[in-house]
C-alpha positions in Angstrom: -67.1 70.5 23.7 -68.9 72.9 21.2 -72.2 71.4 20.4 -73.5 74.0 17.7 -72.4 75.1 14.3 -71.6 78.8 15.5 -69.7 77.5 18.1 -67.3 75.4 16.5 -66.7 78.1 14.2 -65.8 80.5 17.2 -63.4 77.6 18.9 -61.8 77.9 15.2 -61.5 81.8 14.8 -60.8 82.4 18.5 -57.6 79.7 17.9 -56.6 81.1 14.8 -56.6 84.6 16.0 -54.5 83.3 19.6 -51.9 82.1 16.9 -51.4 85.3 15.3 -51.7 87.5 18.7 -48.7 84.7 20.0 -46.6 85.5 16.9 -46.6 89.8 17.2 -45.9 89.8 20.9 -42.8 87.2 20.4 -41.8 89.4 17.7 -42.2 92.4 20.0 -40.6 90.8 22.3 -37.4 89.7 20.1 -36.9 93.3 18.3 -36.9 94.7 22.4 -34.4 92.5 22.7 -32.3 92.8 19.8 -32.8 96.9 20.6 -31.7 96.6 24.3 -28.4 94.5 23.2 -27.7 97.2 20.2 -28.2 100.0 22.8 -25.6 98.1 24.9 -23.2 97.9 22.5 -23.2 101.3 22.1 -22.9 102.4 25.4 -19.8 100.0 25.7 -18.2 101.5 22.8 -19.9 104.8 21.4 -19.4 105.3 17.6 -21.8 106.1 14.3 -22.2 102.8 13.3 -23.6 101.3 16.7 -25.8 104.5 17.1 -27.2 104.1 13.5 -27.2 100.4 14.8 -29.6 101.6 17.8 -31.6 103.8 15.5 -32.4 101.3 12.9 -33.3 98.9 16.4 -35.6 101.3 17.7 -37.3 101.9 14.4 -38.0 97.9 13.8 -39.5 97.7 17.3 -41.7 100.7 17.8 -43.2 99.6 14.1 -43.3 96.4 15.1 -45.8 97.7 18.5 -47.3 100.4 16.3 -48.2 97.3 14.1 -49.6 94.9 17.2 -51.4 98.1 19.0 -53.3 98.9 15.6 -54.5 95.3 15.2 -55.7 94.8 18.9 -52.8 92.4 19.9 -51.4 94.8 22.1 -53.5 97.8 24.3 -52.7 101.0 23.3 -51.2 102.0 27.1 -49.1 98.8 27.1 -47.6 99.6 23.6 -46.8 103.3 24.9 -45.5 102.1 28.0 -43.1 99.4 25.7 -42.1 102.7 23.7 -40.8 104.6 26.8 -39.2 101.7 28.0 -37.0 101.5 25.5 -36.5 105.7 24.6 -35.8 105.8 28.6 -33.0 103.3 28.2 -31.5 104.9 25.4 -31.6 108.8 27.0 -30.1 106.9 30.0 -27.0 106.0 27.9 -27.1 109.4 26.3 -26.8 111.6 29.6 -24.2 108.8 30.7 -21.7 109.7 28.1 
């Protein structure tokens, strides 16, 4: 256990700041998600509506690791590498149809 003032005080920020780091990867990880089911969809049946669908997904997400790269949460190589996972799956749909 922390035994000086300075101490506790980083035990409190360093706990703090795991709670916010915790909450922008599991929303990273939910838009992927939500992105990867929209692209999917579309694959299954190709219209406007599910590629606007797959657009408006891959705008949340990339903001969403834009967001977590700029504060830290993420490094900047593992939000690029997120990024061309998901364009990759998408052109793969796109040369399949």
């Amino acid at each position: 256990m922390a035994n000086t003032k300075s101490a506790i005080k980083r035990i409190q920020i360093a706990e703090r700041n795991r709670l916010r780091n915790k909450a922008y990867k599991s929303a990273v990880k939910t838009l992927m998600k939500k992105y990867f089911k929209a692209v999917e969809d579309y694959a299954a049946n190709p219209s406007p509506e599910t590629q606007q669908a797959v657009q408006k997904a891959m705008s949340e997400a990339y903001s969403k690791i834009d967001k977590a790269v700029k504060r830290q949460v993420l490094h900047r190589n593992n939000g690029a590498r997120k990024k061309a996972r998901l364009a990759k799956v998408l052109a793969q749909v796109a040369t399949a149809s």
